[in-house]
N, C-alpha and C positions, 0 to 999 in steps of 0.2 A: 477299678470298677468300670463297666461298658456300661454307655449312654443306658441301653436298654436296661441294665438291673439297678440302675440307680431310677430312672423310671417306673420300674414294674417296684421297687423298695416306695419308692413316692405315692406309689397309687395304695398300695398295702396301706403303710402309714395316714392318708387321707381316711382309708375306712375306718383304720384305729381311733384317729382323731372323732370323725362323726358319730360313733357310737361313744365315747367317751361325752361327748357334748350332749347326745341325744337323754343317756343316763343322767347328767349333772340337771339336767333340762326338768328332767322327771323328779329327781329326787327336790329342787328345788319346788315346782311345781305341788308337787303332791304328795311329799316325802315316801317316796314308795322305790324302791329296785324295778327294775323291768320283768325281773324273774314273779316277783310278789302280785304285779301289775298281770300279769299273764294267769298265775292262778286266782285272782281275785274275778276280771273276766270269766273266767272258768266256772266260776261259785254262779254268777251273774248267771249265765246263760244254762247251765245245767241245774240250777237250785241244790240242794245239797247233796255232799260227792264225797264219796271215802279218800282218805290220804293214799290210798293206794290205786285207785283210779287217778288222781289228782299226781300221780308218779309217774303212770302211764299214758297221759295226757303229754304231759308238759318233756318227757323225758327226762325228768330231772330226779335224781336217786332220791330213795324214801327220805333218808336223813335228811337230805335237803329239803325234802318239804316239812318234813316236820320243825326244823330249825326256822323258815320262811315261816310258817303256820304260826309261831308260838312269836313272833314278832309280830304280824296280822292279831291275833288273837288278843295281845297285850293290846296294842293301839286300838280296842275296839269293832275292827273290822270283821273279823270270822270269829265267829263259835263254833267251838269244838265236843261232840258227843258220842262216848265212849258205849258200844253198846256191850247189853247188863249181860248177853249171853255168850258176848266174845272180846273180851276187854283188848285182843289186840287190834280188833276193827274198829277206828274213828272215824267219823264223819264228821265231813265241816262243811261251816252258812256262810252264806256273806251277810251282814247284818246291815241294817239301814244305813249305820257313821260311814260301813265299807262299799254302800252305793254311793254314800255323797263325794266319798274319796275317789273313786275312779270316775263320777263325771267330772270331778276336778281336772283331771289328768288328762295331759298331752296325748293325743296316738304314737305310740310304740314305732320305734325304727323302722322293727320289720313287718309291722304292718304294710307300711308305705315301701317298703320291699317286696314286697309279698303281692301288692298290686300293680306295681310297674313292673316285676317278673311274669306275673301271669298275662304282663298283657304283651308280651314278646313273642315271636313264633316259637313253636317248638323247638325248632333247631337249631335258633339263638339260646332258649331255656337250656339244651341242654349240652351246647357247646361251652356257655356260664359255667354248669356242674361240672365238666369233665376240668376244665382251666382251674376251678377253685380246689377242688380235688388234687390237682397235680402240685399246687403253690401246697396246702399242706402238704403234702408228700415231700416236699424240697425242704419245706423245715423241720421234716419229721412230726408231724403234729397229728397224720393219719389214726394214730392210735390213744390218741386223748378223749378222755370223757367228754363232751359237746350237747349240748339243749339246743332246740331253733328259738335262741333266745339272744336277741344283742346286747351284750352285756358286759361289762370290765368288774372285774375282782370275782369276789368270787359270787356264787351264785344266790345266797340266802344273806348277806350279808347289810348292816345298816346304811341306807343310804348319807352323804356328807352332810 
């Protein structure tokens, strides 16, 4: 192995590592996924929002949010209502227990991503995308399902 891919292996693992941390942070925090934490925001600022916008929002496939949904829903946080003319259309709330929950909660990885990337030049920003781009590609990962969500395991799942 050259200096440089055991390097460029160090920096990869470094990101693994801080999103693993940033999740455990969260779930200890305010027992929530980051994925859950992002649709919950979502309820928050939009008031109530079909599962199917809430799919296209988050990019996260229906079933996943209905699996996310129905663990919110259980814990109190989202109510879920099924309308009487089209039983496949649901809407969900965020409910008051699922305000108190996410003022509990830590900011999100890629928020603080998300502001120290926009605050880059352009041509920093998107020489980042073309580099991150090409590392998938090197592992073959170009073609995996993906959410702009920082997150380990899988996407709807109970946090530890």
């Amino acid at each position: 192995m050259t200096i440089r891919s055991e390097d460029a292996l160090i920096a990869l693992r470094q990101i693994q590592r801080k999103t693993e941390l940033a999740a455990r942070r969260l779930a200890q925090m305010a027992g929530l996924t980051p994925s859950q934490l992002v649709v919950m925001q979502i309820l928050k600022d939009r008031g109530e929002t079909s599962a199917g916008e809430l799919s296209r929002l988050t990019q996260l496939k229906h079933a996943t949010i209905t699996s996310l949904t129905d663990k919110l829903v259980a814990r109190g946080y989202v109510t879920r209502r099924k309308v009487e003319s089209d039983k496949r259309k649901v809407w969900l709330d965020l409910t008051s227990a699922g305000e108190t929950g996410l003022a509990a909660a830590p900011d999100l990885l890629q928020e603080v991503f998300e502001v120290r990337f926009n605050a880059l030049p352009d041509w920093q920003q998107s020489m980042l995308v073309a580099v991150l781009e090409r590392v998938s590609a090197l592992l073959d990962a170009e073609d995996l399902d993906a959410a702009p969500v920082l997150d380990i395991g899988a996407l709807d799942e109970k946090p530890d």
